[in-house]
N, C-alpha and C positions, 0 to 999 in steps of 0.2 A: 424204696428198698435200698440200706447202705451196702459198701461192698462186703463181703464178712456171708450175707444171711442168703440164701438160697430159695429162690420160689420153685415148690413143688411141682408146678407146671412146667417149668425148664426142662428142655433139651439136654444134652448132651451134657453133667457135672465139671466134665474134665478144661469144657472150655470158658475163657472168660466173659464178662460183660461189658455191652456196650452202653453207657450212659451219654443221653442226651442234655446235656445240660445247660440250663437258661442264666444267664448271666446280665446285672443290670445294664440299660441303658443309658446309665446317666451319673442316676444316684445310688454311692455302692450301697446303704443301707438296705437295699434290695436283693441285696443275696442273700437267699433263704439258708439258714441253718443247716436244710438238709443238703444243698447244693454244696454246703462251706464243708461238710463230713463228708463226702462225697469224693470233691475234688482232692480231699486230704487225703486220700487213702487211695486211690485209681494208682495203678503202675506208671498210666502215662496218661498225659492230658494234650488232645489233638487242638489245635487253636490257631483261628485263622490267623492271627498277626500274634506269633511270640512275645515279640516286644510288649504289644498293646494288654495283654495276656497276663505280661509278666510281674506286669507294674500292680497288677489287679491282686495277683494270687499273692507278691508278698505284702500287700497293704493287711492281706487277713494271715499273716506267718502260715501261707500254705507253699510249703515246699514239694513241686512236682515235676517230675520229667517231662520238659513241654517238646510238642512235633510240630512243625507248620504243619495246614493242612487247609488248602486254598482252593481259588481255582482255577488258578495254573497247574497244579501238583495233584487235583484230587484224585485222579484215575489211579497211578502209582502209588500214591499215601494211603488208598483206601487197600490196596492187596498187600502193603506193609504191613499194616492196622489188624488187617485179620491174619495174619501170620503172627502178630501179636495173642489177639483173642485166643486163637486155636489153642497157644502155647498156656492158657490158663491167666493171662494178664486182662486185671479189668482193666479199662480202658474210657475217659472222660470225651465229648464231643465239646466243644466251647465255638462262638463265633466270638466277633468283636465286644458285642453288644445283643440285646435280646435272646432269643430265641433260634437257634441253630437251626438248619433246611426252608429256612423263613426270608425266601429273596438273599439267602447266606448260603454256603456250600455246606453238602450235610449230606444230600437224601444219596450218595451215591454211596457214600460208607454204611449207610443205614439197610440199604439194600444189597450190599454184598453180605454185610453180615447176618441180615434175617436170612436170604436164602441157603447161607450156609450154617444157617441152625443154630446159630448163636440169639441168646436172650439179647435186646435190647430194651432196656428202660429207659421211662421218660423221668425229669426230673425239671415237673414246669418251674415258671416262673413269669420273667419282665418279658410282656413284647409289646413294639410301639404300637402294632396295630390295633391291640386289645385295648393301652392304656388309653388310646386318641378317643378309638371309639365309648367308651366307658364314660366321657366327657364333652362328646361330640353335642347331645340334645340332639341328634337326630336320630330315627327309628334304629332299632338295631336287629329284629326279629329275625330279618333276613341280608345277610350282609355277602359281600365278597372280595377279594384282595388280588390286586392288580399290578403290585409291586412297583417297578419305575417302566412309564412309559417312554415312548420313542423320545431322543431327545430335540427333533429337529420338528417344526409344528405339523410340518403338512403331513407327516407320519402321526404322530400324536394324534392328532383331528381325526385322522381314519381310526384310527384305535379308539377313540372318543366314541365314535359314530356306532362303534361294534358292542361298547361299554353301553350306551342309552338304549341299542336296541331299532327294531323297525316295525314297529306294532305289534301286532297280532295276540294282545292281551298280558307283554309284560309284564311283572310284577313289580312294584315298588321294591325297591333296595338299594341299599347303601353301599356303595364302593370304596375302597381306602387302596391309595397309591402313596408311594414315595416318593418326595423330589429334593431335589437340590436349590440353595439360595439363590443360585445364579438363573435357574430356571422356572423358579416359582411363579413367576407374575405372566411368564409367557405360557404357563400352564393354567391359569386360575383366566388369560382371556379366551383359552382353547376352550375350556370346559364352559365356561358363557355363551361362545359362539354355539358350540358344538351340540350343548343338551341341553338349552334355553337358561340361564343362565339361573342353576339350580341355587339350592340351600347347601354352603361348606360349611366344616371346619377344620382348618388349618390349623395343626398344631404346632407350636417351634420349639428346638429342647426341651423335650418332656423329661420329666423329673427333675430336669435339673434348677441351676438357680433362677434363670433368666426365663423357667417356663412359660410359655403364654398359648392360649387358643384363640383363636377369632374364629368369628362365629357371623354367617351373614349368606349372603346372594355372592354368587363367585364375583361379579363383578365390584359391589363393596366392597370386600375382603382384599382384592385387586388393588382399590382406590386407595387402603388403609396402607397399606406393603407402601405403593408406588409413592406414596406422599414422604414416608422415611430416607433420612440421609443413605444411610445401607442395610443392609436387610442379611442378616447371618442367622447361622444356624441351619442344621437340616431339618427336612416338611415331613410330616403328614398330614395326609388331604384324606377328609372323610365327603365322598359327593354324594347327596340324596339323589336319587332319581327317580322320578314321580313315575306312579302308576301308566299304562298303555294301555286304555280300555280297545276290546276287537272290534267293538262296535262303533265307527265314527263316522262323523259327513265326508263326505267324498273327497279324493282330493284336488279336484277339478273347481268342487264347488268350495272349499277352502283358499282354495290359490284365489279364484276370484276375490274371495270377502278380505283378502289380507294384501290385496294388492290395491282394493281398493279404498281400504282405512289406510293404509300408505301415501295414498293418494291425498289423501284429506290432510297429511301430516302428521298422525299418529306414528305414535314410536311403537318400536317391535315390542318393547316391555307391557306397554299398556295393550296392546292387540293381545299378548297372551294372555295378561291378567283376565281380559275381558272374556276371551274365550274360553280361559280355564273351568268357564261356571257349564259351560257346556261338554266338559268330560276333554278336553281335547289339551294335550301335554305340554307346555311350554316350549319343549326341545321341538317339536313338531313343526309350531309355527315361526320358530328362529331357522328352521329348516326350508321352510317353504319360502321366509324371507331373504335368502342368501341366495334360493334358484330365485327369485325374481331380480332379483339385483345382477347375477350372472348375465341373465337375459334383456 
């Protein structure tokens, strides 16, 4: 719905609307049409980095009165914003890149203005998470989104640990996080150690020129990165995580059988492969492998 047309459903006539609006990640060809009518007509257009903002709207001769709206300033910007609305001014949301309240600052203007009765519209588009996973080849039925974990490991790891889950009949699903170039590789051995070192794909500039996905076992993926002179670009990480059947061998009588194919010299990799036939989850037996090691 551009600004101009009125949904019958609406609240209160006299106030304006709040549009959320998806903006590319990469590549501007991805600004939809109606996004471009949109942002041309809005009174004011709130955007987390003006600058970054601005370069965007005149490449399409969209001339708008831009607001930072961060999250340093969002508490304030957001009771400006609806002093705005109230007064009848529609009103654009914008992040940097993708999709606004998406690991981006958003939901606090969204939620002031819904409960004061103002329409918000959505006005989809680009978000990395959706493009990565669209791409990933791994399940997508049931997914979830993690955003950027801790940046230091032994934080991350425990987040790991909360992400894979502790039995009790889990479900298979796929998680997608964001990271940074600098910390990709110390995130992709977390997720090895952490939840048996699943099935990724790591996306890098999506859409843009240099796109690429890799696609693999986090510790391949790892090896791929680690082998390059430098490694730029920001990540997404799409992580399978396999099923957790309720019903497994004990784990008295697991520690035994994995402590003692360790014994023989079998690697953690092949002890799960081998176990896997038995229902019992990678991340499991890289778990049991790391308290024997402790001990």
């Amino acid at each position: 719905m551009a600004p101009g047309a009125r949904d019958s459903r609406a609240g209160d006539d006299s106030n304006g609307r709040l549009y959320v609006v998806a903006t590319p990640i990469g590549n501007l060809g991805d600004l939809s049409p109606r996004a471009r009518e949109v942002l041309g007509a809005v009174a004011v257009v709130a955007a987390e980095d003006t600058r970054v903002s601005g370069r965007m709207l005149a490449r399409f001769e969209i001339r708008a009165e831009l607001i930072s709206y961060h999250d340093a300033n969002e508490a304030a910007r957001s009771v400006k914003l609806l002093e705005r609305l109230k007064a009848g001014d529609d009103v654009a949301l914008i992040s940097d890149a993708g999709t606004p309240c998406i690991s981006d600052p958003g939901y606090r203007l969204v939620k002031t203005a819904a409960d004061a009765g103002v329409e918000v519209i959505t006005v989809p588009g680009p978000s990395a998470v959706i493009a990565l996973l669209s791409v990933s080849g791994l399940p997508t039925d049931r997914f979830s989104f993690a955003g950027f974990l801790p940046p230091r490991s032994a934080a991350r790891r425990k987040a790991l640990r909360g992400l894979g889950g502790a039995g009790g009949g889990e479900a298979a699903r796929t998680v997608v996080v964001y990271e940074s170039p600098r910390r990709i590789l110390g995130l992709l051995e977390d997720v090895a150690a952490e939840l048996g070192d699943p099935q990724v794909a790591a996306g890098r500039e999506l859409t843009k020129m240099h796109e690429e996905v890799l696609r693999g076992r986090a510790s391949e993926v790892r090896a791929e990165l680690a082998a390059r002179d430098s490694i730029k670009g920001e990540f997404v990480v799409a992580i399978h995580i396999e099923e957790e059947p309720s019903e497994q061998m004990d784990n008295e009588t697991l520690k035994a059988a994995v402590a003692a194919a360790l014994a023989r010299g079998e690697t953690v990799r092949d002890i799960a492969a081998a176990l896997k036939d038995q229902g019992i989850p990678r991340r499991r037996i890289y778990s049991i492998a790391r308290e024997l090691d402790r001990s």
